[in-house]
N, C-alpha and C positions, 0 to 999 in steps of 0.2 A: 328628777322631777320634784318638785315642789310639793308641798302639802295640799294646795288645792287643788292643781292639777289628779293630786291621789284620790282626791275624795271625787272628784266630776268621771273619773275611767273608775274608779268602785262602783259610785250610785248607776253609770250606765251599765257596765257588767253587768251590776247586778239585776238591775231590771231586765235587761235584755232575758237575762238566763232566766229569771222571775218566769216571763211572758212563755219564753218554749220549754221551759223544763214541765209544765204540766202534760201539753200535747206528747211530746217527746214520752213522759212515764204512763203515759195513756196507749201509746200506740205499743210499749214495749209488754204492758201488761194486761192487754183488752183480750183476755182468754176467760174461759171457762175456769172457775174458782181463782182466778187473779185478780177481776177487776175491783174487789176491794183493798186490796193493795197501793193502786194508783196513787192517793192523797196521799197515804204517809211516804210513798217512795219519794214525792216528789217534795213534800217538807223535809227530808234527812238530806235527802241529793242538795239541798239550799240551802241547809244551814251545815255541810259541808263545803260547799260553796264559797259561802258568806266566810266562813271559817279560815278556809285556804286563802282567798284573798284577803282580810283582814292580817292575816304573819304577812304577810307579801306585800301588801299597800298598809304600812304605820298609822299613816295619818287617819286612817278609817278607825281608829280608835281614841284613847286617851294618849295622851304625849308620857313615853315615859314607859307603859303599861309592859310587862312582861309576854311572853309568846303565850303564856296560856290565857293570860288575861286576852288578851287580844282575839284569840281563837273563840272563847266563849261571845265575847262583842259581836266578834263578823258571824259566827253562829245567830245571835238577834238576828241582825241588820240581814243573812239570807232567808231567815222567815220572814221579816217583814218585806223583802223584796217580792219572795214567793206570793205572798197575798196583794199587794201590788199590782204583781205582774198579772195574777188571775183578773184581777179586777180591770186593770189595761187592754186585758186578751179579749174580758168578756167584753168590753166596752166596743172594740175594734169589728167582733163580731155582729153585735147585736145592734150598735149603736142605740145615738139617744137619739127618743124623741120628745116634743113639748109637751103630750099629752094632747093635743087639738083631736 
């Protein structure tokens, strides 16, 4: 696979995973004295995420870059997918209106 092909199945992965990994750490930790747990479960779960697919898909980083360097990158790139995908999720939820 190609380099861009890498980066179009990262940025979808990763949004995808962005958009259910909040629901997904919500439903796993919606208990009594857990439910502040949820957010950071689900920023660490994505910038593991982000992490693992970055050694795995190259191109999702600098050309060249070492496994760790890379690890730290796909770590970014699964936070910013996580907030992303909330903002996707919320969006799909609530949708927009014109303000009329």
């Amino acid at each position: 696979m190609g380099s861009a092909g890498q980066r179009v199945l990262g940025a979808l992965v990763l949004l995808v995973a962005g958009m259910l990994s909040l629901p997904l750490a919500a439903s796993l930790l919606d208990g009594q004295g857990t439910e502040n747990w949820i957010l950071p479960a689900q920023l660490v779960a994505m910038a593991g995420i982000g992490a693992g697919l970055t050694v795995t898909l190259p191109a999702l980083a600098r050309a060249g870059a070492p496994p760790g360097r890379r690890a730290l990158t796909g770590a970014g790139w699964g936070l910013l997918a996580a907030f992303a995908g909330v903002l996707v999720f919320w969006l799909l939820l609530n949708g927009v209106t014109n303000g009329a």
